[in-house]
N, C-alpha and C positions, 0 to 999 in steps of 0.2 A: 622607673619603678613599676608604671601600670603596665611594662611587656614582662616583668620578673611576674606579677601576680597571674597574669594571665598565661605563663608558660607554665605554673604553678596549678592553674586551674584543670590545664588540659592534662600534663602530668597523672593528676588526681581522678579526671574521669577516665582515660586512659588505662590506668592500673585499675579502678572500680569495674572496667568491661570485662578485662585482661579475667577478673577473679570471679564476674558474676554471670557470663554465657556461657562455661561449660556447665557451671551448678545448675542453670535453666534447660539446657540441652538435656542434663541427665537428668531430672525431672519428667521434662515432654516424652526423653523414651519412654522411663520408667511407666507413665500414665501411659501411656501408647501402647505397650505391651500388656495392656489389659482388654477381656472381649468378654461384653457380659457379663461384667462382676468376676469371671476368674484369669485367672492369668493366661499369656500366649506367649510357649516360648521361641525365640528368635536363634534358638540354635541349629544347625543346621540337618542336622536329626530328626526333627520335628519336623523340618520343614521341607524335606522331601514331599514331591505326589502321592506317595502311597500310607502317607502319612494321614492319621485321620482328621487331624485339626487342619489339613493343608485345605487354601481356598485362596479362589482367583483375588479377594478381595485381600485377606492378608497377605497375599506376597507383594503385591501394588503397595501396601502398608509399607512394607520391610523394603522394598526400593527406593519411596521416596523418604523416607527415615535414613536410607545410607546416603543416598541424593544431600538431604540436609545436612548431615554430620560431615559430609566432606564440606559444604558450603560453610557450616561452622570454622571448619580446622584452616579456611582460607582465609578465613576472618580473622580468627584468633592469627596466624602469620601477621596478616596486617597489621592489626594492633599492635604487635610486639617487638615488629619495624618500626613504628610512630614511637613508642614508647620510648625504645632508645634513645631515637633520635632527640624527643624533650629531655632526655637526662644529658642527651651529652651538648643541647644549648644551651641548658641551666647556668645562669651567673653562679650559682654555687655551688657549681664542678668544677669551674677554672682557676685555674692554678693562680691566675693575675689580681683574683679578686682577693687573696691573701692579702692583698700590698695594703687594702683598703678597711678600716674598721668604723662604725657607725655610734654616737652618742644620741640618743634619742631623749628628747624633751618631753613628758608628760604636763598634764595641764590644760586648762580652759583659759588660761586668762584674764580670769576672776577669780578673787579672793571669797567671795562668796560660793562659786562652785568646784571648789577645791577636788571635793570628794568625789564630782563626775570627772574630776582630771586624774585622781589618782586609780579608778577605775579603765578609764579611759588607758592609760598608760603598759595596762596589762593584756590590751586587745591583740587583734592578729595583726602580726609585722608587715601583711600585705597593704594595712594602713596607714603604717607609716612609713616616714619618709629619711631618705639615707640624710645624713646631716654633715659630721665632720671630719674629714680623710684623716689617717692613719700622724701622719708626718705632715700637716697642716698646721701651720705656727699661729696661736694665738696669742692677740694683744691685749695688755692690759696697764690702764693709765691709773697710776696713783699720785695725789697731792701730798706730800709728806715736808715737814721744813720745822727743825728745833727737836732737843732730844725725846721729847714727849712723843711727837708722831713716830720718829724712825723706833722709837722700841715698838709700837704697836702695829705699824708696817712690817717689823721685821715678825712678828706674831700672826699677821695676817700671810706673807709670803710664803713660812714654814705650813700655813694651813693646805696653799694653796698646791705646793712641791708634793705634797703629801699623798696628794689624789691624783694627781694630773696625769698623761697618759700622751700628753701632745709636749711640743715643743711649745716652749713659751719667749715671749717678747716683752721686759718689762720697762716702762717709759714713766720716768720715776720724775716729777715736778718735785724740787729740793733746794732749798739752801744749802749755803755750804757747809756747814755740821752736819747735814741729813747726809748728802753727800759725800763726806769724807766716811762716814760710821758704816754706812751701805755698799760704800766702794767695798771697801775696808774686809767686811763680812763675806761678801759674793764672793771676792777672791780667794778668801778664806776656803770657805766652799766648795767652791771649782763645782758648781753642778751642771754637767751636761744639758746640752739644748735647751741653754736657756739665757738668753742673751737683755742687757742692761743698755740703756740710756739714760742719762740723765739733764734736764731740762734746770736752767736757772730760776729759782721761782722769784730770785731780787728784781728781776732784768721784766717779770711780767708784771710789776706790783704797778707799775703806772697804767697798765690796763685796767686794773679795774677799784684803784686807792680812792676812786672818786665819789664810791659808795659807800654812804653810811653803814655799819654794822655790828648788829650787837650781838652776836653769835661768839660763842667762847673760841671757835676756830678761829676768829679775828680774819685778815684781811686772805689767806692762805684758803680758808673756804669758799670763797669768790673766784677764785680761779678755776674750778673745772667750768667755768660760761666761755673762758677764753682758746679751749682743748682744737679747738677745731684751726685755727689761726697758730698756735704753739708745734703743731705734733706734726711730723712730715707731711708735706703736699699729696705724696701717692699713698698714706696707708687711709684705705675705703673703713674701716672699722675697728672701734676699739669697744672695749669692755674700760670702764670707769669704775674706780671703788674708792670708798672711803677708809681710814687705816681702822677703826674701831671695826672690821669687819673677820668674822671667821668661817673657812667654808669647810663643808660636813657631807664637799661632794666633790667628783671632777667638775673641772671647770668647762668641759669641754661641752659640757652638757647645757649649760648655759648659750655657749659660743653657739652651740645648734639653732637656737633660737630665734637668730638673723634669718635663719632661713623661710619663719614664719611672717617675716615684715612683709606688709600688703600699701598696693599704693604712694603714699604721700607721711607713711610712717618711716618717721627718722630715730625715736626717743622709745629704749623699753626701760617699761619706768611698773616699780608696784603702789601698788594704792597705799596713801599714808592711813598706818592702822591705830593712831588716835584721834582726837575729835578737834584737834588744833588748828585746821582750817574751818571747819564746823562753825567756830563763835563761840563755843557755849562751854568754854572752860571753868570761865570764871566773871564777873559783872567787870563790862567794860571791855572784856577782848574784842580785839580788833585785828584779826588775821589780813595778811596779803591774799589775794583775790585768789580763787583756787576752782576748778572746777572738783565738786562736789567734797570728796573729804582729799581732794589734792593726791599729791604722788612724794615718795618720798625718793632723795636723790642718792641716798645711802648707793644703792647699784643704779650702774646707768648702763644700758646698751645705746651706742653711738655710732648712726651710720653717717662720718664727718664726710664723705664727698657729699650724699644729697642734700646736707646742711649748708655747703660750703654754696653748693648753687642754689639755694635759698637764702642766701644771703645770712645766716644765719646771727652774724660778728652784729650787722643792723638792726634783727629784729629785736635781740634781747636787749643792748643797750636802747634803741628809742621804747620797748617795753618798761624797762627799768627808771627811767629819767622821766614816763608818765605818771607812773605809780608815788614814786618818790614825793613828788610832788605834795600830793595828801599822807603818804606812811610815814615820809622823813628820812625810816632807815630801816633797812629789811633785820626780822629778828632771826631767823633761820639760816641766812647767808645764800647761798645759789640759789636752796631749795625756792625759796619765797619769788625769786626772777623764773624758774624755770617754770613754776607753775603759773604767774602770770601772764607766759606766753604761751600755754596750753591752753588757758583759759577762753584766750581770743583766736585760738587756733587747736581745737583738740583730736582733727586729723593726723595731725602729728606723733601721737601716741600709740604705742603698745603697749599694751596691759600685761603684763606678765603674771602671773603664779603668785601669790604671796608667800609661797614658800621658799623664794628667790630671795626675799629681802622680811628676815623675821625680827620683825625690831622692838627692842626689851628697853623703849619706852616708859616711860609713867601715862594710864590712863590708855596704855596699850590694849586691843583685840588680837595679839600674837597668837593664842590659844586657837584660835579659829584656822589658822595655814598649816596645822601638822594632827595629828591623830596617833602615830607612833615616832618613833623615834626615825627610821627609816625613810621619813615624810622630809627631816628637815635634811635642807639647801646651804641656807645660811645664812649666819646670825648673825645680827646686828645691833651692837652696845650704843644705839644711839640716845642714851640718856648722861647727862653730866654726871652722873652719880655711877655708871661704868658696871663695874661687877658687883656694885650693892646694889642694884636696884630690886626692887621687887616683884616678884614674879614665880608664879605657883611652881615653874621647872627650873628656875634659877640656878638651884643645887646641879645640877645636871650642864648645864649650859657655862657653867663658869669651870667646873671640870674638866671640858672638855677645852676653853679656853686655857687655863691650865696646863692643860697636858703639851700643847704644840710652844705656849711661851717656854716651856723648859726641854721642848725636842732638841735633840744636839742636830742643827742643819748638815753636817756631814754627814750623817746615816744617809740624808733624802740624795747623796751622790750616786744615783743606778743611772745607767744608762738605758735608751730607748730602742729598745730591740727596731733594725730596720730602718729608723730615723740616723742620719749624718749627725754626727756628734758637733755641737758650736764652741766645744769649750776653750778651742784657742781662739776663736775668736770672741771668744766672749773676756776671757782674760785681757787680751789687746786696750777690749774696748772699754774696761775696768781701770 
């Protein structure tokens, strides 16, 4: 990317020479052809010997003035040689680079400096960075298990088919009703590049049955701690969602944002935007340990290899069985384990955008991640109360929730210009 900006830069001075040393050339004659306040002219009439203006001194003028105008016109050649030649190593003159299209992530990483991200995101391209190939397949792991989830999955998925732009992978954690209703649907469907698995969620419940919890998700919300141990050995990355989720973007754009992981960051997680790790809800709360107002797990980016070599499967369970201890039983379900081992490990984290994870809460600061409409990413029904909750844009956000539960999924059947079509394979796999 720094030799595109920099073949970019010369480019630009290049053509700035190309257009501003003949305007300076005719200038210096123009002033040169003056003598004493009045003019001298350079025709060849005047500039005979018998001429009265002729002088050993003007004709020395009129020499080295043709002297430089050819040394000009050898310059201007060269430059126009150079010039070429940055146009024609430009990455975008070649024809190859077609194959490739880029999702770029706006943002700071803060929920508090939202508005230098959304700024920030309209800068020069030369700052940013190429992110997700054209026919680059993204993963995304959803928990879904009983008729409840798979209708809101299936609500979440049409949001997701909607925007998308890449091939997708979905690795669907299911009981067997979720499973049979999902099957059922996709094949329905047949939508191009876009390929299903699905994961027994009965066969993981002895992973993690051993934890108390009082989360209305019941034992099925404790399972994304176990993703990294469930989900293929060779896939390096997945995108985690919860089904109350609606996206108001591609997804791909998201996916970009691995490319922001620095160091010993495995978790992009946004800041939970109520005060329910804070304390101070109500007399007597007693939250799971959290660093500062904690992360909320509604979206997760998960890079499952450098988990896998941090042992990942150990650290949350001996996390969880400390805590336990004194909590008894987590009220949030993962949320409460994952933010406990951030808390003694906050290396770990990416901060992402609050506009990734806008969550319609009670007692929410959702207000703060968007400004227009254009702003939101995507939304998050994480209050038991669903599309009654309240909230100043409510009207607006349950409309648009709305409109995709009654999309008929067969419209979202296009195909991906230049991407290998998966639908027989995806049918097999169905």
């Amino acid at each position: 990317m720094l030799g595109i900006c920099r073949g970019r830069r010369k480019f630009l001075a290049a053509s700035l020479t190309v257009l501003f040393v003949p305007a300076i050339t005719w200038i210096y004659l123009f002033a040169g052809s003056f003598e004493d306040g009045k003019p001298v002219s350079l025709s060849p009439l005047e500039s005979q010997p018998h001429s009265p203006r002729y002088t050993v001194s003007s004709q020395r003028e009129r020499e080295s003035l043709e002297v430089r105008m050819r040394e000009v016109e050898e310059e201007n050649r060269v430059l126009r040689k150079q010039l070429s030649l940055v146009q024609s190593r430009s990455p975008s003159h070649h024809r190859g680079n077609h194959s490739k299209t880029y999702s770029m992530e706006e943002g700071t990483g803060d929920s508090e400096s939202l508005r230098a991200g959304i700024v920030a995101g309209n800068s020069s391209e030369c700052g940013q960075q190429p992110a997700v190939e054209k026919c680059e397949t993204i993963h995304v792991a959803i928990v879904c298990a009983g008729y409840n989830a798979s209708r809101d999955v299936v609500t979440l998925v049409k949001s997701v088919l909607f925007h998308r732009r890449n091939p997708l992978h979905f690795h669907l954690i299911a009981d067997s009703i979720a499973k049979q209703i999902l099957a059922t649907l996709f094949q329905t469907w047949m939508v191009p590049a876009v390929r299903i698995d699905f994961y027994d969620a009965d066969e993981l419940k002895s992973e993690v049955s051993w934890i108390p919890n009082k989360h209305y998700s019941g034992i099925y919300g404790l399972m994304k701690l176990v993703l990294t141990k469930t989900l293929p050995s060779n896939l390096e990355r997945v995108i985690v969602l919860d089904t109350d989720i609606t996206f108001a973007t591609d997804i791909a754009e998201l996916w970009a944002v691995f490319h922001k992981f620095k160091g010993q960051q495995v978790l992009g997680l946004v800041e939970n935007q109520s005060d329910w790790y804070l304390g101070n809800l109500w007399k007597n709360h007693r939250p799971w340990p959290a660093l500062g107002r904690g992360y909320n797990t509604g979206v997760i980016l998960l890079l499952l290899d450098k988990l896998r070599k941090m042992k990942w499967e150990q650290m949350w369970r001996l996390t969880a069985e400390r805590e336990l201890m004194s909590m008894l039983s987590t009220s949030l379900a993962d949320q409460d384990i994952f933010n406990a081992v951030i808390k003694q490990n906050p290396f770990l984290v990416y901060q992402l955008p609050c506009f990734w994870n806008v969550q319609l809460s009670d007692h929410t600061r959702s207000e703060q991640c968007y400004r227009d409409v254009s702003d939101l990413k995507v939304i998050h029904w994480n209050s038991p109360k669903k599309l009654r909750v309240k909230n100043k844009h409510v009207e607006f956000f349950r409309n648009l929730y709305l409109t995709f539960l009654e999309y008929d999924g067969n419209l979202l059947r296009r195909e991906l210009f230049g991407c290998p079509s998966e639908t027989d394979v995806n049918s097999e796999n169905v």
